[in-house]
SEZA-469315 format. One line per 5 residues: number of its first residue (from 1); their letters; for each residue x, y, z of C-alpha. Coordinates in steps of 0.02 Angstrom, whole numbers, always signed. Layout:
<atoms>
NUM	a	X:Y:Z ~ ...
</atoms>
This chain:
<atoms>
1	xxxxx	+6219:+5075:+5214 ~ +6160:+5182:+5072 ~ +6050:+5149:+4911 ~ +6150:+5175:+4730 ~ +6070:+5204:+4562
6	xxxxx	+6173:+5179:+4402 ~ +6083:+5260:+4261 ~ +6121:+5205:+4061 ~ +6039:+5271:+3909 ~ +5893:+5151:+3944
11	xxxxx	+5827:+5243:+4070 ~ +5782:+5401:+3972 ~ +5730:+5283:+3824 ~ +5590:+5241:+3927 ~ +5510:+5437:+3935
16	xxxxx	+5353:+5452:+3885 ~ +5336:+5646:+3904 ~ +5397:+5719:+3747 ~ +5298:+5876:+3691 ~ +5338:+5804:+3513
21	xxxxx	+5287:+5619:+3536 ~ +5485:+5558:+3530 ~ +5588:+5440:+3634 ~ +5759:+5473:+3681 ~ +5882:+5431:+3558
26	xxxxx	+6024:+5301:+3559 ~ +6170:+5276:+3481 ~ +6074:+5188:+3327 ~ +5946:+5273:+3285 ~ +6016:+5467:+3329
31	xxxxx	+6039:+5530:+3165 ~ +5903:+5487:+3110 ~ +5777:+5594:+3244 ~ +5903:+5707:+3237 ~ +5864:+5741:+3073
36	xxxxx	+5670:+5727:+3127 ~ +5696:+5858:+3227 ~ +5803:+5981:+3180 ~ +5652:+6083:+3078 ~ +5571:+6098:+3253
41	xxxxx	+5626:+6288:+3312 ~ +5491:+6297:+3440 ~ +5447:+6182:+3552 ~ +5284:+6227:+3668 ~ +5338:+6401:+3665
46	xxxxx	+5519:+6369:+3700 ~ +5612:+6446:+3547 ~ +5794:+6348:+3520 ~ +5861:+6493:+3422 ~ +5948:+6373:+3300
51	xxxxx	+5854:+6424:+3139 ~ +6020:+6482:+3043 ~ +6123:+6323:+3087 ~ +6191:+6206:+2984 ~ +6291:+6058:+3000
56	xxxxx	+6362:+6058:+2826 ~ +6541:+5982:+2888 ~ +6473:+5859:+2981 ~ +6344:+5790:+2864 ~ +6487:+5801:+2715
61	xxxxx	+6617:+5677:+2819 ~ +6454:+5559:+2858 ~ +6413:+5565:+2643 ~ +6625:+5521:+2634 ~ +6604:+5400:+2733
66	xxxxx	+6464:+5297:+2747 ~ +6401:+5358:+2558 ~ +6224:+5431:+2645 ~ +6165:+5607:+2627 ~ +6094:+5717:+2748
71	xxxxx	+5924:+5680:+2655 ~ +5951:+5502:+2660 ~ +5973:+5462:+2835 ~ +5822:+5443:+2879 ~ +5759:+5324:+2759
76	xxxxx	+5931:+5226:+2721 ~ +5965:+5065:+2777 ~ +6128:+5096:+2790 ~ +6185:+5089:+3013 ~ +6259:+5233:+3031
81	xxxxx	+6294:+5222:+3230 ~ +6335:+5411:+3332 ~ +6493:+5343:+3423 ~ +6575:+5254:+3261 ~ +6557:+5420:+3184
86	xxxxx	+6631:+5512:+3302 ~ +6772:+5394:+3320 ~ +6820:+5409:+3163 ~ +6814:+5589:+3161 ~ +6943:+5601:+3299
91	xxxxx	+7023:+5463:+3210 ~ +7044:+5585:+3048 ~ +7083:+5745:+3159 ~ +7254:+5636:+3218 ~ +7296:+5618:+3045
96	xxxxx	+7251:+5796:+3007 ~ +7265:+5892:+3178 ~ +7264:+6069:+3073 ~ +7096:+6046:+2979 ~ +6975:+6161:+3011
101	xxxxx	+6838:+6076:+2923 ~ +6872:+5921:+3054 ~ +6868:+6033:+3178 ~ +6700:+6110:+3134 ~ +6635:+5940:+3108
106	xxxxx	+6682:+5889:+3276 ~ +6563:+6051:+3343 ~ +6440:+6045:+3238 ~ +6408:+5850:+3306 ~ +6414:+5925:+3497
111	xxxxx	+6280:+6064:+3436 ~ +6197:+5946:+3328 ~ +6184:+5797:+3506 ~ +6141:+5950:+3636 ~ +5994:+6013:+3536
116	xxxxx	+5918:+5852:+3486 ~ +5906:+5773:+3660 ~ +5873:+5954:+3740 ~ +5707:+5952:+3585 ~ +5672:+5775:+3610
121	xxxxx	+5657:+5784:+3791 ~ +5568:+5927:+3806 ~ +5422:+5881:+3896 ~ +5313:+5867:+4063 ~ +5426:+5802:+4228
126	xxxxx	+5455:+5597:+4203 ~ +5358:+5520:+4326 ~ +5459:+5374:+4337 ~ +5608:+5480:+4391 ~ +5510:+5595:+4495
131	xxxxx	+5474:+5427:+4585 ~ +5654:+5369:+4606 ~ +5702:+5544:+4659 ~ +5565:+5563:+4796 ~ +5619:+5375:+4884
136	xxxxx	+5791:+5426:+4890 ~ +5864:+5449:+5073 ~ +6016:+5527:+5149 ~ +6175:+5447:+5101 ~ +6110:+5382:+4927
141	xxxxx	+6166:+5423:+4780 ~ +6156:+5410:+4570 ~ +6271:+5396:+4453 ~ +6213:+5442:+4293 ~ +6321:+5413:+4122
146	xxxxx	+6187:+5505:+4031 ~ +6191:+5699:+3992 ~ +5998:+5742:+3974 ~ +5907:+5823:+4126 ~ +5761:+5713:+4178
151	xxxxx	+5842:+5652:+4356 ~ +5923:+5820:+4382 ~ +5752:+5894:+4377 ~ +5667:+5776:+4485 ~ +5802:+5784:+4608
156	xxxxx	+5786:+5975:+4602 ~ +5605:+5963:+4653 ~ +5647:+5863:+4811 ~ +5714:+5941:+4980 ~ +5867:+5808:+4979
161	xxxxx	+5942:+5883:+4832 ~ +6038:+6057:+4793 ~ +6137:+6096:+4638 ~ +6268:+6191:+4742 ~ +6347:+6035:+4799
166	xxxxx	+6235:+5897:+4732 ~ +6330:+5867:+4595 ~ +6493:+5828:+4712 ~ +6577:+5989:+4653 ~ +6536:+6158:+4689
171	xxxxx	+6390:+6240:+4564 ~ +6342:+6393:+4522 ~ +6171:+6454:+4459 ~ +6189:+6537:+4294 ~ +6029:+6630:+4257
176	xxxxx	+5982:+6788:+4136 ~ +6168:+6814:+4134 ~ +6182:+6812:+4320 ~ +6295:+6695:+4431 ~ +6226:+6638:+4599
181	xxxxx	+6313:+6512:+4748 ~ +6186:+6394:+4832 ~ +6185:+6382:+5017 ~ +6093:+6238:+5041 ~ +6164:+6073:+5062
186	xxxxx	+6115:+5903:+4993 ~ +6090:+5743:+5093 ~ +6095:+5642:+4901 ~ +6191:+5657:+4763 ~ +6203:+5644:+4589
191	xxxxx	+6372:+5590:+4496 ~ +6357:+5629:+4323 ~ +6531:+5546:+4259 ~ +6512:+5615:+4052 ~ +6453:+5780:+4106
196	xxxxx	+6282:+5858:+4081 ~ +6210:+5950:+3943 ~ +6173:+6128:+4071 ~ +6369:+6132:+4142 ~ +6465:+6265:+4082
201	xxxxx	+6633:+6276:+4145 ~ +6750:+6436:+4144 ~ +6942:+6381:+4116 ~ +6999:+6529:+4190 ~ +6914:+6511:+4355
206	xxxxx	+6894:+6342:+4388 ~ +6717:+6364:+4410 ~ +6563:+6261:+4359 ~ +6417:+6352:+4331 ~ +6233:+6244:+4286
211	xxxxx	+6117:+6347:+4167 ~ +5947:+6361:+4244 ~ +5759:+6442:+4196 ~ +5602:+6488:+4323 ~ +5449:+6407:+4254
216	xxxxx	+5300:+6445:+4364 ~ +5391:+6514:+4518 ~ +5517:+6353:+4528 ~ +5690:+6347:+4464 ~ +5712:+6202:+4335
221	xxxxx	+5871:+6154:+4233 ~ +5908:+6186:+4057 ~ +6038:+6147:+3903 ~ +6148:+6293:+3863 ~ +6201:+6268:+3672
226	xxxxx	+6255:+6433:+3647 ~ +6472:+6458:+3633 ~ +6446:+6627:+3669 ~ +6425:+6627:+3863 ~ +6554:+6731:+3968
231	xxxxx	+6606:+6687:+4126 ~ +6527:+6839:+4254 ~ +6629:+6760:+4429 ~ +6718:+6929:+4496 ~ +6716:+7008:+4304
236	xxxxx	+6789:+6883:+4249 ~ +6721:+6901:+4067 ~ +6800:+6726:+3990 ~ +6706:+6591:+3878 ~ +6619:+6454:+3956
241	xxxxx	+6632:+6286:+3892 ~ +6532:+6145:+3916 ~ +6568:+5996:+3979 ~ +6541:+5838:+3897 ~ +6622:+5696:+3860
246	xxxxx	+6554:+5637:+3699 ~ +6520:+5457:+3649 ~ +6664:+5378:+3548 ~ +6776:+5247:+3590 ~ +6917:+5366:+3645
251	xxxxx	+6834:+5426:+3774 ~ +6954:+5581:+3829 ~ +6903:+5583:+4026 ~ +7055:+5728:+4068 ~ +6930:+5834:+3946
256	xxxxx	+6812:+5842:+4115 ~ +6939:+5964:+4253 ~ +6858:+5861:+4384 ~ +6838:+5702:+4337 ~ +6962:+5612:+4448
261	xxxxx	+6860:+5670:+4571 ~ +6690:+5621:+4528 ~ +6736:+5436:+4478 ~ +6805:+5434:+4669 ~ +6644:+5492:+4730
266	xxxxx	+6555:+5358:+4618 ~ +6672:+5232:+4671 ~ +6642:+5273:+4856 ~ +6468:+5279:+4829 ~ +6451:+5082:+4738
271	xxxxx	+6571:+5044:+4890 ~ +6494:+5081:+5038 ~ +6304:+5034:+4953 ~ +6187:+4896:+5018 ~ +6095:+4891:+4860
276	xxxxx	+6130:+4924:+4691 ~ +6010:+4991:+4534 ~ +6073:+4968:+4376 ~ +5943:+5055:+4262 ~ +5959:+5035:+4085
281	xxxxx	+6168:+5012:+4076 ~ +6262:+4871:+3977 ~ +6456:+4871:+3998 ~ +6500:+4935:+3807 ~ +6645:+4810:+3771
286	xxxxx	+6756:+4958:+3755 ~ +6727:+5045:+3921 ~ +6854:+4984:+4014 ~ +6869:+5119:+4117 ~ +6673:+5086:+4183
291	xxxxx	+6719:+4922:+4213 ~ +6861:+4979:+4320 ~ +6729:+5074:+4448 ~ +6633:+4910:+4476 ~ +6771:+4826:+4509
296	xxxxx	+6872:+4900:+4620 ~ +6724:+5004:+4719 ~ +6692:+4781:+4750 ~ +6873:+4752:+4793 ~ +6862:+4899:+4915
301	xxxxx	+6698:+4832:+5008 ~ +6673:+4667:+5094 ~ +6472:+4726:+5126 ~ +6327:+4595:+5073 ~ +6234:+4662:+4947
306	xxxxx	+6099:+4654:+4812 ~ +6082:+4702:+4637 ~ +5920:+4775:+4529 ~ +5950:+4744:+4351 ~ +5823:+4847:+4266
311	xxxxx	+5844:+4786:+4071 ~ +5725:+4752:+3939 ~ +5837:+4580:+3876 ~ +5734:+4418:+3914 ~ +5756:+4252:+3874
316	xxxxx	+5957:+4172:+3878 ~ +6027:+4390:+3849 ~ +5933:+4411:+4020 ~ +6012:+4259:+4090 ~ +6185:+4307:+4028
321	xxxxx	+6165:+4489:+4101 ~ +6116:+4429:+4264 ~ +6243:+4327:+4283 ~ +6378:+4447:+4220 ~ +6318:+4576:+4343
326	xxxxx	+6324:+4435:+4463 ~ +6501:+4386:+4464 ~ +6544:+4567:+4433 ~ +6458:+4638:+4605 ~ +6499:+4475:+4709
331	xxxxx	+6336:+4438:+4746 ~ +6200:+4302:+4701 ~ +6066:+4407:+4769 ~ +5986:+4464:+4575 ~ +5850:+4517:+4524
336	xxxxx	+5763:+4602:+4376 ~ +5624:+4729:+4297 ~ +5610:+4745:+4122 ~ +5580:+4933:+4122 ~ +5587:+5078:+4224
341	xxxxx	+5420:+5099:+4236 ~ +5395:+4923:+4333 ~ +5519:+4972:+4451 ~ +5446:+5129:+4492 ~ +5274:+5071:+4517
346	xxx	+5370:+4938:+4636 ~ +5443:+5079:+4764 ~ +5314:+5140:+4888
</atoms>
């Protein structure tokens, strides 16, 4: 029986690293160290190459909206939350499918998320991750609903772990322009189930390539923001695309070519486990479809076994969260951290 890890946005809000002195964003407070940020064009030597971009149609529809300009954000009281906005601009682009400005909007908010958690988590290797990563054995796994890079470059400093198939589908390295196949093969694995921030993906080929950089001799994994990637597979010479699936309430899953697959994987994975991690994850009320993987991966599996609720909540919120995860794994055998860093320093 295997070990599973279920990583939420509360397990990079605990990183400590940044080379700018932030914490990962969430869906509250995003705009508003985006906005922090976005000045920053170098980071520790690592130029972002995003001086001449704006987000002029994005900031515009927020103004329209939620009466707040760009300048404003960060000192208005007013909440103006990443998914909601979102949401309603996929909301306005069924009303106005044609409109370019909605459509550049929509972009500009995908550019806009990449480069801020890509700047924000630019920093030295999380040792709280590093931690998790080194304890893992063969057979276990994570599922990750996050798209930053702090687990898939802890992993990638193990032996257990190999891009080329860690991910559950085939990966390519894309390097200096280059595309490379891994031969090695991974005992763990990592189910990222709203993409990643270094997949590109060409349409053409059906292949998924991971952007990656060589920082003193060792390969380590980086966001690709740039639309102007081509596919190099066998000449083929056609635009990758990256693959995300962004964080509104109509959350298109078909927009990922293989996501049937890696929810089965996931699914399999919570299944067959003796003990689940839940690090930083509360069930938004409109994610059915997460709810869905818990439930039947429990229906499928008759195994005993126990649940790690790493959450910051205390008091009668703890007790209510323990309880919901609970009844939701079939278990009574709960208990909790309050932050990652508690559980790491627990593991040997």
């Amino acid at each position: 029986m295997s070990t599973v890890y279920v990583l939420g946005a509360g397990a990079s809000a605990g990183y400590r690293g940044s080379f700018i002195g932030e914490t990962s964003p969430v869906s509250k407070n995003f705009f508003q160290k985006a906005n922090r940020v976005m000045p920053l064009h170098t980071i520790n030597g690592r130029n972002f190459n995003d001086e001449n971009i704006n987000y002029q149609h994005l900031f515009n529809f927020i103004e329209k909206y939620w009466g707040v300009n760009q300048c404003s954000i960060s000192t208005s009281h007013v909440n103006i939350d990443m998914e909601e906005v979102l949401t309603l601009l996929h909301i306005e682009l069924e009303e106005k499918p044609d409109s370019q400005t909605l459509k550049k909007a929509c972009q500009e908010y995908m550019l806009l998320m990449a480069l801020t958690f890509d700047k924000i988590l630019t920093g030295l290797p999380c040792p709280d991750h590093q931690k998790i990563a080194n304890n893992l054995r063969p057979g276990d796994a994570v599922i990750s609903f996050n798209y930053e890079l702090l687990m898939d470059n802890s992993l990638m400093a193990t032996s257990n772990w190999h891009p080329g198939d860690g991910y559950g589908v085939k990966c390519s390295l894309l390097s200096a322009g280059k595309c490379t196949d891994f031969g090695d093969k991974s005992s763990v694995h990592l189910y990222k189930l709203h993409g990643s921030l270094n997949w590109l993906y060409c349409t053409h080929c059906r292949k998924l390539f991971t952007a990656v950089e060589t920082v003193e001799n060792k390969l380590r994994f980086i966001c690709n923001h740039s639309d102007k990637v081509l596919c190099n597979h066998m000449g083929c010479r056609h635009p990758l695309l990256p693959i995300i699936i962004p964080p509104t309430m109509m959350k298109n899953y078909d927009s990922i070519p293989f996501t049937q697959k890696l929810w089965r994987l996931a699914r399999n994975a919570l299944a067959n486990a003796r003990h689940i991690i839940i690090i930083g994850y509360s069930f938004p009320p409109t994610d059915f479809r997460t709810k869905w993987l818990f439930r039947k991966a429990m229906f499928e599996s008759n195994t005993p076994r126990k649940v790690t609720l790493v959450n910051h909540a205390t008091g009668d919120k703890l007790e209510k969260l323990l309880q919901q995860y609970s009844d939701l794994m079939r278990t009574e055998d709960v208990k909790s951290f309050s932050t990652i860093a508690d559980y790491a320093a627990s593991l040997p």
